[in-house]
PDB file of N, CA, C and O in Angstrom:
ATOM      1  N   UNK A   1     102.736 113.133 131.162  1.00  0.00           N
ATOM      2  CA  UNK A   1     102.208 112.164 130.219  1.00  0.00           C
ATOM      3  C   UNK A   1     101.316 111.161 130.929  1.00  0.00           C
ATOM      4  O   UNK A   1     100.250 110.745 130.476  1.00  0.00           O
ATOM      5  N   UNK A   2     101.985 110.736 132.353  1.00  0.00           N
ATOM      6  CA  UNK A   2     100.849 109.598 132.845  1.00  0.00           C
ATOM      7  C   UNK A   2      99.518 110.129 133.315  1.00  0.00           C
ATOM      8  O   UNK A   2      98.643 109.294 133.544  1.00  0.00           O
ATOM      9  N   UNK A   3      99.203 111.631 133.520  1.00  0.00           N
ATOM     10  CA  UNK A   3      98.286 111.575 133.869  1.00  0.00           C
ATOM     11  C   UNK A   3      96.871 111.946 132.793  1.00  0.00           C
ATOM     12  O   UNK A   3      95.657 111.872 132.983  1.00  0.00           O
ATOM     13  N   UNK A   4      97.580 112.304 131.792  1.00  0.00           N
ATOM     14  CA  UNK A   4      96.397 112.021 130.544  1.00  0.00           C
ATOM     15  C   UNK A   4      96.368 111.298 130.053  1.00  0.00           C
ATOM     16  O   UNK A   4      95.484 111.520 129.226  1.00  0.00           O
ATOM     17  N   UNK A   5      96.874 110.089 129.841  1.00  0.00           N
ATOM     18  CA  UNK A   5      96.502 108.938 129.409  1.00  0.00           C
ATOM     19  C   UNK A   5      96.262 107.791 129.946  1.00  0.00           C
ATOM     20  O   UNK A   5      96.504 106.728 129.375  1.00  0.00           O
ATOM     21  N   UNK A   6      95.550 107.933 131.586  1.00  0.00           N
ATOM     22  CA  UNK A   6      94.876 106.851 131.775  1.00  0.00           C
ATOM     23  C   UNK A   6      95.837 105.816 132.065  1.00  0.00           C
ATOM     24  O   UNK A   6      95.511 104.642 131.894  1.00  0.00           O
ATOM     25  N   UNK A   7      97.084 106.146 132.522  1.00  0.00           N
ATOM     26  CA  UNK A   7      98.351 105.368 133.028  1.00  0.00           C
ATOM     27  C   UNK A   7      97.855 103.996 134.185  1.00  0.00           C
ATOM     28  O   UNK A   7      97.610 104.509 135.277  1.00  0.00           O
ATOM     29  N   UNK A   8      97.723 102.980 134.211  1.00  0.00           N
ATOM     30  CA  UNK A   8      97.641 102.609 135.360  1.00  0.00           C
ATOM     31  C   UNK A   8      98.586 101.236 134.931  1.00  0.00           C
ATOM     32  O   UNK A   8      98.219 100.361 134.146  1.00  0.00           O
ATOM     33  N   UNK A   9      99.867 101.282 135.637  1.00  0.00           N
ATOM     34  CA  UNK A   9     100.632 100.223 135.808  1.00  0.00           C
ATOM     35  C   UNK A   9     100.217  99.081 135.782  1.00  0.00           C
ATOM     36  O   UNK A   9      99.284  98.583 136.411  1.00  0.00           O
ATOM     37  N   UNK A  10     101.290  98.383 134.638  1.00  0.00           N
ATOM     38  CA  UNK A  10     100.489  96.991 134.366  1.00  0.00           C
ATOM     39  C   UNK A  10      99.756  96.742 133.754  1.00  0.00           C
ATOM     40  O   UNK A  10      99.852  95.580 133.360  1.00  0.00           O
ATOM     41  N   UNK A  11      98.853  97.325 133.355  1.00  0.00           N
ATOM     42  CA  UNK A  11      97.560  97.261 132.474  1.00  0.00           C
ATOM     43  C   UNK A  11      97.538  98.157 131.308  1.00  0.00           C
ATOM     44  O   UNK A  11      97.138  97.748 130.217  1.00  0.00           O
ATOM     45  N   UNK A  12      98.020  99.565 131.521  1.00  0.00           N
ATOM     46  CA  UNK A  12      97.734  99.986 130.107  1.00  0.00           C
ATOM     47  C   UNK A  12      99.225 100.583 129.640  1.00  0.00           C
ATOM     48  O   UNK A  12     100.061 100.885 130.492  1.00  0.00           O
ATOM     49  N   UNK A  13      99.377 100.669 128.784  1.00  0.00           N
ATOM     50  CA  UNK A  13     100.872 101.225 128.253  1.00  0.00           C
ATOM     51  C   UNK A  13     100.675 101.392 126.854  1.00  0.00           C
ATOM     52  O   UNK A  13      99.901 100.871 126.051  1.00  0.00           O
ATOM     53  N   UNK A  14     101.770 102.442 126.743  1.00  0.00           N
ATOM     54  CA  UNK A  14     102.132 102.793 125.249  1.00  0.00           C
ATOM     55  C   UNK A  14     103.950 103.143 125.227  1.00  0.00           C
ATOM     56  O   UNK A  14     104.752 102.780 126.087  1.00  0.00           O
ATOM     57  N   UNK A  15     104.212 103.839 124.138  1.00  0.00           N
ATOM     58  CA  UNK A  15     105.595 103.833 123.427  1.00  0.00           C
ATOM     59  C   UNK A  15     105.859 105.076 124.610  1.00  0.00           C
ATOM     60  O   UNK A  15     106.590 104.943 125.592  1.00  0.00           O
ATOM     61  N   UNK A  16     105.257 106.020 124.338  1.00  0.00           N
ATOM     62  CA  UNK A  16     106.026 107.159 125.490  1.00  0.00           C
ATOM     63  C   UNK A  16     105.894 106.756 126.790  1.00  0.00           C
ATOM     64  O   UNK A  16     106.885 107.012 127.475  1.00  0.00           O
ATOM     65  N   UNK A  17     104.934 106.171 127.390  1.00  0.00           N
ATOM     66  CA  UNK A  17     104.564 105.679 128.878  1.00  0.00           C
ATOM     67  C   UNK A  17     106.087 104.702 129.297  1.00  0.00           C
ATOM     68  O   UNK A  17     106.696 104.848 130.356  1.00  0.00           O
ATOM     69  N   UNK A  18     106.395 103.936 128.437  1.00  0.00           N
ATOM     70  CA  UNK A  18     107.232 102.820 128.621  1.00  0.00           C
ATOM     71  C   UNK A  18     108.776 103.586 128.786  1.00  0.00           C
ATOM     72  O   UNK A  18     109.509 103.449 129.765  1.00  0.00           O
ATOM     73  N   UNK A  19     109.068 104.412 127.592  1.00  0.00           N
ATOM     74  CA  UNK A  19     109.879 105.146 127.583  1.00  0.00           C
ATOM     75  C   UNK A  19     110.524 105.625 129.283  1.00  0.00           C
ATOM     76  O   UNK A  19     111.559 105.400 129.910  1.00  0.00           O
ATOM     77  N   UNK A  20     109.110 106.470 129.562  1.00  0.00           N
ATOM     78  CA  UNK A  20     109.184 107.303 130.803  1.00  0.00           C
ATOM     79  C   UNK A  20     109.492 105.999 132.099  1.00  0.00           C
ATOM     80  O   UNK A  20     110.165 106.389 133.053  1.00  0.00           O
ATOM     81  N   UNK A  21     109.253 105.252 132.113  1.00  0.00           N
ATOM     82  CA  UNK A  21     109.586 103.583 132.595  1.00  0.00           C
ATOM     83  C   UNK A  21     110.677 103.624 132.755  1.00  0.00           C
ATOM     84  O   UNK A  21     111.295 103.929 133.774  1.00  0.00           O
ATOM     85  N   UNK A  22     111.114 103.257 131.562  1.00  0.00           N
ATOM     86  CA  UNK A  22     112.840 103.362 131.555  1.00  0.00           C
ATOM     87  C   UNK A  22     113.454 103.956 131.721  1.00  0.00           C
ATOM     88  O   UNK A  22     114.625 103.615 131.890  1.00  0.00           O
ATOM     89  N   UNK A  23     113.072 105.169 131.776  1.00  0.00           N
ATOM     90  CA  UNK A  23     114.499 106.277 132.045  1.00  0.00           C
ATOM     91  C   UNK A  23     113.903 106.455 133.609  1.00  0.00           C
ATOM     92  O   UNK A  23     114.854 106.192 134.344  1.00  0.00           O
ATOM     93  N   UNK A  24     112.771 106.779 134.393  1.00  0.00           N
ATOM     94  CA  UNK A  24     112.568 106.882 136.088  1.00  0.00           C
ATOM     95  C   UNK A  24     113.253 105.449 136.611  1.00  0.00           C
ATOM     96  O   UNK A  24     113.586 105.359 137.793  1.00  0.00           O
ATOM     97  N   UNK A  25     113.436 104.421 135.764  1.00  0.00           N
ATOM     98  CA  UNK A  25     114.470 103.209 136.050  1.00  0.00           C
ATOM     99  C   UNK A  25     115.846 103.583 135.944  1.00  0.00           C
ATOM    100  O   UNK A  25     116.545 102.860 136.654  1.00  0.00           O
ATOM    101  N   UNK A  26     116.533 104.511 135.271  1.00  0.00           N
ATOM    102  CA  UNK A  26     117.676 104.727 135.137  1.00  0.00           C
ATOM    103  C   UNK A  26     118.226 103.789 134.221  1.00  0.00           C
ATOM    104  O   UNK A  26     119.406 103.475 134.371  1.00  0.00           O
ATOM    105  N   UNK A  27     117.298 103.094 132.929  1.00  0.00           N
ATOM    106  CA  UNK A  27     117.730 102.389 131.885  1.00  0.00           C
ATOM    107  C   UNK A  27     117.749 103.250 130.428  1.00  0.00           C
ATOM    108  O   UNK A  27     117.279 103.023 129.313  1.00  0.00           O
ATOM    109  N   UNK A  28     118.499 104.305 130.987  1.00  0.00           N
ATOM    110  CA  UNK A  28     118.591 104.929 130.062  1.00  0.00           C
ATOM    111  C   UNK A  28     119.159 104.562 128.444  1.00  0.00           C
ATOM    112  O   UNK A  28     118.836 105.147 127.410  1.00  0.00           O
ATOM    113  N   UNK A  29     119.831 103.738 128.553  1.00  0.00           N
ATOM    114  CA  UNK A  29     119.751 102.791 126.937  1.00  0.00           C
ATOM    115  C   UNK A  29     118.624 102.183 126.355  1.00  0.00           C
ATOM    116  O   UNK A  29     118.568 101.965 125.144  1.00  0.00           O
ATOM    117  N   UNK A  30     117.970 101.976 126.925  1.00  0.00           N
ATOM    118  CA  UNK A  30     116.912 101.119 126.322  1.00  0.00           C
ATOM    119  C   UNK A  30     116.018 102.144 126.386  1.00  0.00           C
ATOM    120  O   UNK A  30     115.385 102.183 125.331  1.00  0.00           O
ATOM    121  N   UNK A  31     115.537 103.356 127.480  1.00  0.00           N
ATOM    122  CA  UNK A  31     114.637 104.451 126.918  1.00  0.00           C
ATOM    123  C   UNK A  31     115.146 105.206 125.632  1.00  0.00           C
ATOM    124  O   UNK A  31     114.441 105.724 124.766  1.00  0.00           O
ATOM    125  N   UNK A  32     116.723 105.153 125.701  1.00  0.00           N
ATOM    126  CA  UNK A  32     116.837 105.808 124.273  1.00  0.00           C
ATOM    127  C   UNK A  32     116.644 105.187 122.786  1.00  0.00           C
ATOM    128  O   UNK A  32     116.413 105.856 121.779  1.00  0.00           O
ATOM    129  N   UNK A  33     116.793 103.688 122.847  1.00  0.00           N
ATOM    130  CA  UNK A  33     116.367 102.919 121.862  1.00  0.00           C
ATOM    131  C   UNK A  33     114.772 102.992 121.898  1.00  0.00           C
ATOM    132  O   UNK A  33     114.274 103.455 120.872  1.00  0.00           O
ATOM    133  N   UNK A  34     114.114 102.708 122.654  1.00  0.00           N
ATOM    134  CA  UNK A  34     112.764 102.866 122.433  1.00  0.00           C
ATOM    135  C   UNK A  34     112.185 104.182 121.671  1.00  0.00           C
ATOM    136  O   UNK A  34     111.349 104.325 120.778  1.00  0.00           O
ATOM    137  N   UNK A  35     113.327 105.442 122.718  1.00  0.00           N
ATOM    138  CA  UNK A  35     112.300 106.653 121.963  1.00  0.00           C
ATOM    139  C   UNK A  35     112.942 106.715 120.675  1.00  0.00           C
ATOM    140  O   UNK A  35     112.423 107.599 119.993  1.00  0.00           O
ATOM    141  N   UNK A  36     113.795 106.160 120.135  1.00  0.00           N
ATOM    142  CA  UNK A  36     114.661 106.321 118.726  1.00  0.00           C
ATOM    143  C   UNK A  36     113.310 105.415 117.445  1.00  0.00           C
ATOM    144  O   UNK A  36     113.010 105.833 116.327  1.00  0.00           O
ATOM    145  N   UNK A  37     112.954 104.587 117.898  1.00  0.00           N
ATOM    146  CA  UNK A  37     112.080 103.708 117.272  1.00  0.00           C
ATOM    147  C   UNK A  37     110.789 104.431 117.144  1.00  0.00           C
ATOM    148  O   UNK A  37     110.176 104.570 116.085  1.00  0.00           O
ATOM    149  N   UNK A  38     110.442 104.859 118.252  1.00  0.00           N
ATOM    150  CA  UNK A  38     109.316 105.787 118.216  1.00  0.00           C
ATOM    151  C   UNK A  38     108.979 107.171 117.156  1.00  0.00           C
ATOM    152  O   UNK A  38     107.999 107.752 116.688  1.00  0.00           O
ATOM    153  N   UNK A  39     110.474 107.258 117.131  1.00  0.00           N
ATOM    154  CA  UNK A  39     110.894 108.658 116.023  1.00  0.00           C
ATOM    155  C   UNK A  39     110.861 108.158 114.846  1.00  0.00           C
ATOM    156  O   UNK A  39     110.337 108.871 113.989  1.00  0.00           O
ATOM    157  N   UNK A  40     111.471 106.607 114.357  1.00  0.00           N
ATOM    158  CA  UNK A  40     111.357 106.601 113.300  1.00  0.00           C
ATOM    159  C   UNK A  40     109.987 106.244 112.846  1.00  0.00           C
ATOM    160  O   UNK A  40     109.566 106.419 111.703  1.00  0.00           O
ATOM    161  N   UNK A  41     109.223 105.645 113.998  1.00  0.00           N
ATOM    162  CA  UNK A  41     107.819 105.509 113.279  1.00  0.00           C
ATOM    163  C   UNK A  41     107.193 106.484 112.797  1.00  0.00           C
ATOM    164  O   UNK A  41     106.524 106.372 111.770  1.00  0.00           O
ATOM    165  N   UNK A  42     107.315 107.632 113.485  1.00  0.00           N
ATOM    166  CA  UNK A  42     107.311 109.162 113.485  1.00  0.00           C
ATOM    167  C   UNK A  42     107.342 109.514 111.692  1.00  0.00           C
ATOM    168  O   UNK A  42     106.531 110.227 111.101  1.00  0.00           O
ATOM    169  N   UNK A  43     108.385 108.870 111.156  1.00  0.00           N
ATOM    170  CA  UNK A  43     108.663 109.649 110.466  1.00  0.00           C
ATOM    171  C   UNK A  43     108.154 108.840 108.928  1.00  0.00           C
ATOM    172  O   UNK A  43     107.874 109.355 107.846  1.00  0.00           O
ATOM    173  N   UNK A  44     108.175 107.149 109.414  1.00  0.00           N
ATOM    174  CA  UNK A  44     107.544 106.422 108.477  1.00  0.00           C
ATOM    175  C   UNK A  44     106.176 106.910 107.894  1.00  0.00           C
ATOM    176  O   UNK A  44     105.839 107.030 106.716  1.00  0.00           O
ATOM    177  N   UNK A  45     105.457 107.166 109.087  1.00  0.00           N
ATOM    178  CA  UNK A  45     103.913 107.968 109.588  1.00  0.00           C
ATOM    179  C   UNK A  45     104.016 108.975 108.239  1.00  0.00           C
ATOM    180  O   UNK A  45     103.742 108.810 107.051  1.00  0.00           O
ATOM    181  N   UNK A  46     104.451 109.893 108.879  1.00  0.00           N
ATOM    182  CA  UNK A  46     104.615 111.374 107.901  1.00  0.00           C
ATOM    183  C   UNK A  46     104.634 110.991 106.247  1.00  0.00           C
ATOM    184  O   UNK A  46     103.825 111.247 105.355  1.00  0.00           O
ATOM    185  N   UNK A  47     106.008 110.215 106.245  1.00  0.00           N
ATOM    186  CA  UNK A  47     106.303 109.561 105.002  1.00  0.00           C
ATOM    187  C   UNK A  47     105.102 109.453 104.138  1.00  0.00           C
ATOM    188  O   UNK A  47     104.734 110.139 103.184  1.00  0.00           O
ATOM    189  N   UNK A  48     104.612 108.470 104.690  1.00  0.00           N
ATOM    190  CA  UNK A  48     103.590 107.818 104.322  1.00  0.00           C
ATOM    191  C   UNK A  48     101.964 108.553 104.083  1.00  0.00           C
ATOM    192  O   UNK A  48     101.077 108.165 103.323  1.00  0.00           O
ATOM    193  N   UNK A  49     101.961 109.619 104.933  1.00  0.00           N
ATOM    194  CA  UNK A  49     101.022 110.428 104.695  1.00  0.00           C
ATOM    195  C   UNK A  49     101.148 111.448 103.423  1.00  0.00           C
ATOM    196  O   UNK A  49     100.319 111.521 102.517  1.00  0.00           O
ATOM    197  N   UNK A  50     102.171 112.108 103.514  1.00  0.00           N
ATOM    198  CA  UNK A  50     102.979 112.658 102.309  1.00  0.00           C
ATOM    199  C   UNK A  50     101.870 111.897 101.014  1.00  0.00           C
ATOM    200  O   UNK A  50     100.802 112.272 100.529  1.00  0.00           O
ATOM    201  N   UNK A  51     102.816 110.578 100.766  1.00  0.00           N
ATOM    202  CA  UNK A  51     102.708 110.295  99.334  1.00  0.00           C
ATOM    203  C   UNK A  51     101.340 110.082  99.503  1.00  0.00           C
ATOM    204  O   UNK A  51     100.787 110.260  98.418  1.00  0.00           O
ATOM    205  N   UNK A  52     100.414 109.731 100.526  1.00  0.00           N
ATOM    206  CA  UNK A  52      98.934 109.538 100.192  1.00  0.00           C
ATOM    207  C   UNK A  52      98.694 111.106  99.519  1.00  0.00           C
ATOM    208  O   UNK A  52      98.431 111.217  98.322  1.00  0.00           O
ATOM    209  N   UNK A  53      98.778 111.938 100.146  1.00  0.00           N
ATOM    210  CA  UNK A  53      98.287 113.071 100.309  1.00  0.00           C
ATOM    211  C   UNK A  53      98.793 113.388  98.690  1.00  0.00           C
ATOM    212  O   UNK A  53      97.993 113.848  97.876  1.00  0.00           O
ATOM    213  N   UNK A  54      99.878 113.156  98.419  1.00  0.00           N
ATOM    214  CA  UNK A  54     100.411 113.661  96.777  1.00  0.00           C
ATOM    215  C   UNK A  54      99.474 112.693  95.824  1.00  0.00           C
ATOM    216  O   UNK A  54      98.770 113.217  94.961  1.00  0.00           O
ATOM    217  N   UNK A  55      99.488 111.349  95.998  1.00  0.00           N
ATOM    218  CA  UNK A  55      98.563 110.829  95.262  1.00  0.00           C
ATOM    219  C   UNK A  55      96.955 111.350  94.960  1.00  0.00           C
ATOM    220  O   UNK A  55      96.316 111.157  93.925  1.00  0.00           O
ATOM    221  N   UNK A  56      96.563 111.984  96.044  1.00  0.00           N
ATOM    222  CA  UNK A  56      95.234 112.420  96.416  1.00  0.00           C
ATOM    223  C   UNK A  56      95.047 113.362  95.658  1.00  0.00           C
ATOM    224  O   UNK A  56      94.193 113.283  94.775  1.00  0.00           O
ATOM    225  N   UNK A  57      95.762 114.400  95.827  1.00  0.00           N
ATOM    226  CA  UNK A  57      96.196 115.975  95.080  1.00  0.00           C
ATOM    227  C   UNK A  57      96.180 115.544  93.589  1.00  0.00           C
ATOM    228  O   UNK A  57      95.272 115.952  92.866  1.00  0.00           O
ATOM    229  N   UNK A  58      97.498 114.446  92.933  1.00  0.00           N
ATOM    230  CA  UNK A  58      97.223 114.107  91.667  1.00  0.00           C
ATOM    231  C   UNK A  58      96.105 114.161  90.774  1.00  0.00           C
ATOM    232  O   UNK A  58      95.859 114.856  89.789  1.00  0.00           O
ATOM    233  N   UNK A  59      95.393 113.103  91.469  1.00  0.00           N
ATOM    234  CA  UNK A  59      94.032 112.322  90.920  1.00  0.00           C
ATOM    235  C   UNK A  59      92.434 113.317  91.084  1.00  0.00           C
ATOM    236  O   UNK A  59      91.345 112.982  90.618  1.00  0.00           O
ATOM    237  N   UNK A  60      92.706 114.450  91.799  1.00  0.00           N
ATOM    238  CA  UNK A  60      92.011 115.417  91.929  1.00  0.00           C
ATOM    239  C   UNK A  60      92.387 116.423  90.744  1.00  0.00           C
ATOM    240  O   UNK A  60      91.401 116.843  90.137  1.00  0.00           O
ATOM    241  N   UNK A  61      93.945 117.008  90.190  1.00  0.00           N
ATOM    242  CA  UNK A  61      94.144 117.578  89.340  1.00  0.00           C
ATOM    243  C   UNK A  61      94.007 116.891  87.417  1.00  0.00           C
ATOM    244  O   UNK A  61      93.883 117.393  86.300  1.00  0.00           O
ATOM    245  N   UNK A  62      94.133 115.455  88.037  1.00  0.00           N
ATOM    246  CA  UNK A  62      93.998 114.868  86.554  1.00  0.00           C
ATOM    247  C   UNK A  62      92.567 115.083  85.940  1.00  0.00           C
ATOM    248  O   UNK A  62      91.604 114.583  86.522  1.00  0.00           O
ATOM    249  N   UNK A  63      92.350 115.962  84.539  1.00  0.00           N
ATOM    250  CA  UNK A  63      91.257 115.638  84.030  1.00  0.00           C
ATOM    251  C   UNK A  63      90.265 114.486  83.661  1.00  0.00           C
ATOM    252  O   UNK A  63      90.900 113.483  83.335  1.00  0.00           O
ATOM    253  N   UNK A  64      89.105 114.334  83.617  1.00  0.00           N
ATOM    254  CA  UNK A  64      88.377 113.701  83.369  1.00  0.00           C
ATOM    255  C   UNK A  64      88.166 112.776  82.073  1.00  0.00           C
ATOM    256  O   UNK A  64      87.809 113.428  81.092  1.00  0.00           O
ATOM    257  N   UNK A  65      88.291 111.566  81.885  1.00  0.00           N
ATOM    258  CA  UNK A  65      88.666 111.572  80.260  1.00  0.00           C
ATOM    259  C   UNK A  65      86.985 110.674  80.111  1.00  0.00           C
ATOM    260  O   UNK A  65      86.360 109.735  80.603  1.00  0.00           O
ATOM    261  N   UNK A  66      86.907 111.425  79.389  1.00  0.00           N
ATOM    262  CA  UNK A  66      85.091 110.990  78.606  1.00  0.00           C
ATOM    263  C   UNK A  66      85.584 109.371  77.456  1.00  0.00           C
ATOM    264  O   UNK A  66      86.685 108.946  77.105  1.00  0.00           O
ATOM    265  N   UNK A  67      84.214 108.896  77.197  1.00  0.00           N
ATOM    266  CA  UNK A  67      84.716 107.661  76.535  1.00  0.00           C
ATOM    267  C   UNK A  67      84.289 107.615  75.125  1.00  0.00           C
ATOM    268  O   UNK A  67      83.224 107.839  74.550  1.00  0.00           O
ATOM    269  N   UNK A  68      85.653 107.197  74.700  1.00  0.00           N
ATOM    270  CA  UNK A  68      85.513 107.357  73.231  1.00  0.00           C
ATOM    271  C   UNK A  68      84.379 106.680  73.019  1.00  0.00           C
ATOM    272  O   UNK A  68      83.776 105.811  73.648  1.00  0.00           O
ATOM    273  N   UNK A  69      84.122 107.517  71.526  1.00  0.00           N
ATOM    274  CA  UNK A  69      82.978 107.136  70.942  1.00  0.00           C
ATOM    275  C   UNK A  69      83.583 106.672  69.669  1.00  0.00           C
ATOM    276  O   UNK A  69      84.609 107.229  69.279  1.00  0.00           O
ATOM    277  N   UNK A  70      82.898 105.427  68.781  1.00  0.00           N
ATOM    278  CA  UNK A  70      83.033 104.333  67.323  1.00  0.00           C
ATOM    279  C   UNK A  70      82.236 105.990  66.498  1.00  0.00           C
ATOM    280  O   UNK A  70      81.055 106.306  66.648  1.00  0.00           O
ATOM    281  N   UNK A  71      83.211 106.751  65.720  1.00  0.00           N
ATOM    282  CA  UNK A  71      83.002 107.542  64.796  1.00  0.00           C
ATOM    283  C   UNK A  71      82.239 106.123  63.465  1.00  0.00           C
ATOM    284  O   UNK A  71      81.464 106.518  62.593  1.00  0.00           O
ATOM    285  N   UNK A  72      82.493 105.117  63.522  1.00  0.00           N
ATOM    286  CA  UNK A  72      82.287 104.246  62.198  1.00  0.00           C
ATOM    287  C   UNK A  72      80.870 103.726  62.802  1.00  0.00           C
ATOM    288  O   UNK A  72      80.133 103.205  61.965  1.00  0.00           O
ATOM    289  N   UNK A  73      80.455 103.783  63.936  1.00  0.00           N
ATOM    290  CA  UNK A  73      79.316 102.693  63.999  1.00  0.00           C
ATOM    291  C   UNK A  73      77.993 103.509  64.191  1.00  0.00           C
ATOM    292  O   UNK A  73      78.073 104.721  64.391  1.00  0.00           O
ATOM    293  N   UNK A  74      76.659 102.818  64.130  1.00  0.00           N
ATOM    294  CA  UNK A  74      75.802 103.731  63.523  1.00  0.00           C
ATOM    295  C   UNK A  74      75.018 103.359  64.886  1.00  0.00           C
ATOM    296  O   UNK A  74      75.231 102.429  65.663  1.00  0.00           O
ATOM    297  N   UNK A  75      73.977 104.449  64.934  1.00  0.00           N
ATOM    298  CA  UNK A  75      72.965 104.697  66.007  1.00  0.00           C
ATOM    299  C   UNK A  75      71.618 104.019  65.799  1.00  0.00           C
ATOM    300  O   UNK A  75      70.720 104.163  66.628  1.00  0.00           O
TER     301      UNK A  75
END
């Protein structure tokens, strides 16, 4: 992981980088809380893509509704 992302201690970090931190520390509680958080963002993510994606699908299958026209009023 550190070497595709441009790892350089101190300066750049992310959720898995930090992770890997903690556990080559032997803080293995706190790498497991971190990567647990990471999962649920994981899954908020997905979640959340889901219902876009169902909303999207919806509003693509809903027909088109044209606008009524005054049958009583004159041209």
């Amino acid at each position: 992981m550190s070497v595709v992302s441009g790892h350089i201690r101190g300066q750049t970090n992310s959720m898995p980088l930090h992770i890997e931190i903690l556990y080559n520390e032997y803080q293995f509680a706190a790498a497991f809380a971190v990567a647990s958080l990471l999962a649920a963002l994981a899954l908020v993510d997905a979640g959340a893509q889901y219902l876009v994606e169902q909303r999207v699908h919806a509003q693509m299958r809903a027909p088109l509704i044209e606008p009524q026209t005054n049958p009583g009023a004159r041209r």
